[in-house]
Backbone bond lengths (Angstrom), bond angles and torsions (degrees), N, CA, C in turn:
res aa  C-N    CA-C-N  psi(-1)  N-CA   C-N-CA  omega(-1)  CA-C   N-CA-C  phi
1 X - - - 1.438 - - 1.531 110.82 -
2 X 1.571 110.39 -36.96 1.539 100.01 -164.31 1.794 105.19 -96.01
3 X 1.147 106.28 -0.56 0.899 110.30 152.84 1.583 162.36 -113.11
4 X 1.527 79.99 11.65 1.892 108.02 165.59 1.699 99.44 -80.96
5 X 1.655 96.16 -37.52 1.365 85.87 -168.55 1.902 114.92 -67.47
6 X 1.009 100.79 -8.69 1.474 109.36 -169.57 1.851 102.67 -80.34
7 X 1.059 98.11 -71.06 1.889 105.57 159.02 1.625 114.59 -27.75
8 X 1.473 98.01 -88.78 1.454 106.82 -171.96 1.841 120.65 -77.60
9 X 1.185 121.43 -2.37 1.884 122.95 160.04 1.085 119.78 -103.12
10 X 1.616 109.44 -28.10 1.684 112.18 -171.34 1.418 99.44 -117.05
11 X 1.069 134.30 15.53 1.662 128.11 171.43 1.661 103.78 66.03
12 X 1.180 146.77 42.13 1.762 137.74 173.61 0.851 110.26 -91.15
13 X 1.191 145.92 154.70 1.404 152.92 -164.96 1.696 90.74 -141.30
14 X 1.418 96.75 121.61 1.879 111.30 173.37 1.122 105.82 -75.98
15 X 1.465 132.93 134.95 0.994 165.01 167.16 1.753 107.09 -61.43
16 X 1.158 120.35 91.68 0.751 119.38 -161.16 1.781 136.03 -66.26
17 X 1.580 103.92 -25.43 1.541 130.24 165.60 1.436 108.72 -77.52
18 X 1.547 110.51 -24.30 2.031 103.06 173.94 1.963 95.27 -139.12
19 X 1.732 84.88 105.81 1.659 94.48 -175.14 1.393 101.80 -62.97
20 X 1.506 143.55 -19.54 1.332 128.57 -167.30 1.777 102.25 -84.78
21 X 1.199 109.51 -15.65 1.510 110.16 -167.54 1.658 121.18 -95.82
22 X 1.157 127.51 146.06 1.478 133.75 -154.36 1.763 121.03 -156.48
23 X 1.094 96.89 119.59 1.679 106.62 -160.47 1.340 117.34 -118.66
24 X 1.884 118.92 127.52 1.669 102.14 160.64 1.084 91.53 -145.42
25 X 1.537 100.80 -175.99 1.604 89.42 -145.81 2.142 82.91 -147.71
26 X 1.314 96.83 138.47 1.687 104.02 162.45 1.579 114.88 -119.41
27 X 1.296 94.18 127.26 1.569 99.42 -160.02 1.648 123.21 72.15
28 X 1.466 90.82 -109.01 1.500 101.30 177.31 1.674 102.22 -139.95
29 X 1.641 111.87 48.81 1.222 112.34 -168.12 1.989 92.99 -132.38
30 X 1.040 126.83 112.58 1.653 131.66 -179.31 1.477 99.56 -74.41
31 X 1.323 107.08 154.36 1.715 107.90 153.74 1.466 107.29 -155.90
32 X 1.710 110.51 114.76 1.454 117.33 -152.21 1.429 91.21 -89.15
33 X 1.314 110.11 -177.31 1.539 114.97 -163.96 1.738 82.77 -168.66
34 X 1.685 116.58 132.48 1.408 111.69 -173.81 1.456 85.12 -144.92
35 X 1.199 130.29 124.27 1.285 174.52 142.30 1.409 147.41 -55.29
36 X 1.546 120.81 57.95 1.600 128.55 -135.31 1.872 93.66 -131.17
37 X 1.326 104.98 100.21 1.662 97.41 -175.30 1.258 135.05 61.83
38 X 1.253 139.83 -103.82 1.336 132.61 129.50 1.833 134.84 -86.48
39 X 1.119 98.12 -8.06 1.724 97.66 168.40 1.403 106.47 -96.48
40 X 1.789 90.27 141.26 1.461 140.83 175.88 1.404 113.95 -90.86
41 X 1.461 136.55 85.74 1.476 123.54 163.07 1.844 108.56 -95.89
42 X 0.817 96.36 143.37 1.863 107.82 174.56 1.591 106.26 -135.22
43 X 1.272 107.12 139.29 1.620 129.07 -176.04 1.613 107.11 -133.65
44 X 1.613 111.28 124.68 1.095 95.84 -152.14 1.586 75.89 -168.15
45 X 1.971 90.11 151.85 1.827 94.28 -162.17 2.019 78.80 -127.05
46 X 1.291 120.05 -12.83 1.406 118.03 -160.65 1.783 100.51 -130.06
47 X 1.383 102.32 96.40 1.770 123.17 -154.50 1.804 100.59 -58.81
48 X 1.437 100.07 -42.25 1.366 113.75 -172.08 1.478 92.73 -47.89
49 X 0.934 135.64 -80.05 1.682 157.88 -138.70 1.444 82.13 -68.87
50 X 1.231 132.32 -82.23 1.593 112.64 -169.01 1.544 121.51 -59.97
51 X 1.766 121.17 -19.77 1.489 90.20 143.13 0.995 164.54 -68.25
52 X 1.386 92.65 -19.55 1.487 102.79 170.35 1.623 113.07 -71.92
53 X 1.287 106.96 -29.02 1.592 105.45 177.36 1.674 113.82 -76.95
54 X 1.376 126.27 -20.67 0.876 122.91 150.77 1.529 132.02 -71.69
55 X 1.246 110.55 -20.84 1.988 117.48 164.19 1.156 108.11 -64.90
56 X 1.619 115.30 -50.28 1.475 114.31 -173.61 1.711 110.87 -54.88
57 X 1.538 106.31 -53.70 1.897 113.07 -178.46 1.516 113.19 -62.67
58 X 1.903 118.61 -7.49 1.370 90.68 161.41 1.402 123.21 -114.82
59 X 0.874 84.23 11.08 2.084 100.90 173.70 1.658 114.19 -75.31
60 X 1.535 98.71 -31.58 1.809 109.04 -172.63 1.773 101.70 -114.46
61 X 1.198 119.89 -21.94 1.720 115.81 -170.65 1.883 99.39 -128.25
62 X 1.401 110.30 149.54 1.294 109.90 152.78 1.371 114.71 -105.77
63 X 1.693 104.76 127.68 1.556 101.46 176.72 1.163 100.96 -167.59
64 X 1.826 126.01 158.66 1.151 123.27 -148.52 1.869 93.92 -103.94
65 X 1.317 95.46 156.68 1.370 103.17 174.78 1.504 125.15 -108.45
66 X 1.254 99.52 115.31 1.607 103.65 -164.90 1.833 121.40 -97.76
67 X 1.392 85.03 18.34 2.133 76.31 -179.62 1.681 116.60 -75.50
């Protein structure tokens, strides 16, 4: 589930050599998203883009935020 939603709401494209890992990209800027059971890691050089990906995951999931 939480990871259809990642594909098909947030546009990520799975990485296909590491199934937990998930990438989109603005411009020429990536922001990975890695996906292991219930933990969420995101790596990210463009802040905007992972908030919004973090607005989107608390609107549809409850989960605590640990940065």
């Amino acid at each position: 589930m939480l990871m259809e939603f990642v594909v098909r709401d947030c546009g990520f494209t799975q990485i296909l050599s590491e199934s937990i890992l998930y990438m989109k990209c603005s411009g020429d800027i990536p922001v990975f998203v890695a996906i292991d059971v219930d933990i969420v890691i995101i790596a990210h050089k463009l802040d905007g883009m992972c908030q919004l990906f973090r607005s989107k995951l608390t609107n549809r999931f409850k989960f605590k935020d640990l940065r």
